[in-house]
C-alpha positions as a printed Julia matrix, in Angstrom:
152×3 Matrix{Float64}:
 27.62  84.07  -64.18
 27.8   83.04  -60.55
 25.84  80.85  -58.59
 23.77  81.9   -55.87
 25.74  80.96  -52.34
 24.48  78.12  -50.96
 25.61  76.9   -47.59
 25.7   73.51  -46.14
 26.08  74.11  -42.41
 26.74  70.61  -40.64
 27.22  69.13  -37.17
 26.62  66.45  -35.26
 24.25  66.57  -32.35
 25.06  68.11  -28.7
 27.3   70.78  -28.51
 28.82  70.8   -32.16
 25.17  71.37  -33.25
 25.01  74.49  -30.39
 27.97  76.04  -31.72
 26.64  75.82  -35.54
 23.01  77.44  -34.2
 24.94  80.15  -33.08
 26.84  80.87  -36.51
 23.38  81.36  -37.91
 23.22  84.88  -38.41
 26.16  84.73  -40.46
 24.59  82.96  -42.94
 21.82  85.84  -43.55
 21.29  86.04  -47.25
 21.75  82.85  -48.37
 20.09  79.45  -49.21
 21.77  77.14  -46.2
 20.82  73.2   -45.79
 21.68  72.57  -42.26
 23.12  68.64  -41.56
 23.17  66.86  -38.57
 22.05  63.5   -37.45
 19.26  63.63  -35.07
 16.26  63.98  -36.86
 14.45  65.66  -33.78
 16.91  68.83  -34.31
 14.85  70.33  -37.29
 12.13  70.95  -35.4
 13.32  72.37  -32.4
 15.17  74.47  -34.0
 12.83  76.07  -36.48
 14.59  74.41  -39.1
 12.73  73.76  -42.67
 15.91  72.89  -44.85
 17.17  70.3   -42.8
 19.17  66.85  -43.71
 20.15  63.75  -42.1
 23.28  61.89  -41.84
 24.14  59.09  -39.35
 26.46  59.66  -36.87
 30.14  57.63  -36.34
 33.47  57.63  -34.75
 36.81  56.38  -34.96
 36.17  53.16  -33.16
 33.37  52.63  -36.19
 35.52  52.36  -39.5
 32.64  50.61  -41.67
 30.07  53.11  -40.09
 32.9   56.0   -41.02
 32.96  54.63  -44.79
 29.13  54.53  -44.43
 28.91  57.95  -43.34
 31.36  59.16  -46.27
 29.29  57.8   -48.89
 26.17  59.01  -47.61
 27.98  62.37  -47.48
 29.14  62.19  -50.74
 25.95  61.52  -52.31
 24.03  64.73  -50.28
 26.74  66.82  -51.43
 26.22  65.55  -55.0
 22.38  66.27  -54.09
 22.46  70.17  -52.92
 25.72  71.33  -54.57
 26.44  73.86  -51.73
 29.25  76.3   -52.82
 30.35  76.88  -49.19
 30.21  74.09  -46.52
 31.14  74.73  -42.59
 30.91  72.55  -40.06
 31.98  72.68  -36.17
 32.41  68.76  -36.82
 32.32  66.2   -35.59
 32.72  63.25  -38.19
 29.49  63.71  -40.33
 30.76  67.18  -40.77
 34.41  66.3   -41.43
 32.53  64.12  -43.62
 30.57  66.63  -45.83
 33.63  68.63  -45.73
 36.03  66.21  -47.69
 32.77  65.93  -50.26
 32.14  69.47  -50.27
 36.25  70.26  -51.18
 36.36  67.36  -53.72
 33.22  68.89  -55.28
 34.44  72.27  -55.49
 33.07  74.01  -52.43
 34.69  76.06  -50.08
 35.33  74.45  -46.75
 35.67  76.45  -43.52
 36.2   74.11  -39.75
 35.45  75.46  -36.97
 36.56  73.5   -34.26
 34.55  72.88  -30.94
 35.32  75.1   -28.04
 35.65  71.8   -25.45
 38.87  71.52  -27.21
 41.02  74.11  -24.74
 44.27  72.09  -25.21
 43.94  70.21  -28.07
 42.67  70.41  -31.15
 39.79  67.25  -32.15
 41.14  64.37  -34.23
 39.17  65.64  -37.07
 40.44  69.4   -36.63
 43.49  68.3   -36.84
 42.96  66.64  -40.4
 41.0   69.59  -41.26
 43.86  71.64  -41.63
 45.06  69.91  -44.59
 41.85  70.3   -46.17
 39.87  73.39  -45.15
 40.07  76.72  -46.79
 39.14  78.19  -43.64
 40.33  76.1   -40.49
 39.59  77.98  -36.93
 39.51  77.62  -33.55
 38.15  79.14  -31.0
 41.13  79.61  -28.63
 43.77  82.09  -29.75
 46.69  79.93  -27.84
 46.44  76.79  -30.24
 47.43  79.04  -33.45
 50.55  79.21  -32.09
 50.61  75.13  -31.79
 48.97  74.42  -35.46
 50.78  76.09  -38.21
 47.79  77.85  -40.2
 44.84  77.73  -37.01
 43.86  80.86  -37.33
 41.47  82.41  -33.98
 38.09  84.75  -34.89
 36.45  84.48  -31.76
 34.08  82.33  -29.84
 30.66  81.29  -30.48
 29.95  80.05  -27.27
């Protein structure tokens, strides 16, 4: 017998988070924890199921391992069986935990990155079961990118 879907839906603040709010509808019908790591973002956004990470970057390697464990342990905690993120490193993050654990991981990365993909979009690829952007000219650059669309 199957478990219910449950879906972790992580970002960090700012325009990741934006992006995420406006996936929401396709989460109708199931349980969904939404991550991020401003506190303040549960309740201006209606949101009752609502989790905290801290936030990092590359230039922050302890904070980064910090991050990881804390992920690691929420992921433990909830046991999502789907986790998407729009990123940036909490939700890259949650992602590795969510794969490791036996989720499925789908990347969706941010629409400010025209040219490039992010640093963590880039390692998502190795790791996502879904890995997207949301501009059709970088599938041809990223072997497996795969374009649905924008949410912005």
């Amino acid at each position: 017998m199957s478990r219910k879907r449950k879906i972790m839906a992580v970002a960090s603040e700012g325009g990741h988070w934006i992006q995420l709010m406006r996936l929401r509808p396709a989460f109708e019908g199931a349980e969904v924890v939404y991550v991020s790591t401003n506190p303040a973002l549960a309740k201006a956004f209606g949101l009752t199921n609502f989790r905290l990470l801290p936030d990092a970057n590359l230039d922050e390697k302890l904070k980064l391992v910090w991050v990881l464990i804390k992920a690691l342990v929420l992921v433990i905690r909830e046991r999502p069986t789907h986790v998407i993120t729009t990123g940036a490193a909490p939700g890259f993050a949650v992602m590795l935990c969510g794969k490791v654990t036996g989720a499925k991981v789908i990347w969706v990365d941010s629409i400010a990155n025209a040219e490039e993909l992010s640093s963590a979009g880039r390692k998502a690829g190795k790791v996502a079961d879904h890995w997207l952007t949301q501009w059709e000219h970088l599938t041809d650059k990223y072997p497996g990118l795969e374009c649905k669309g924008r949410v912005i």
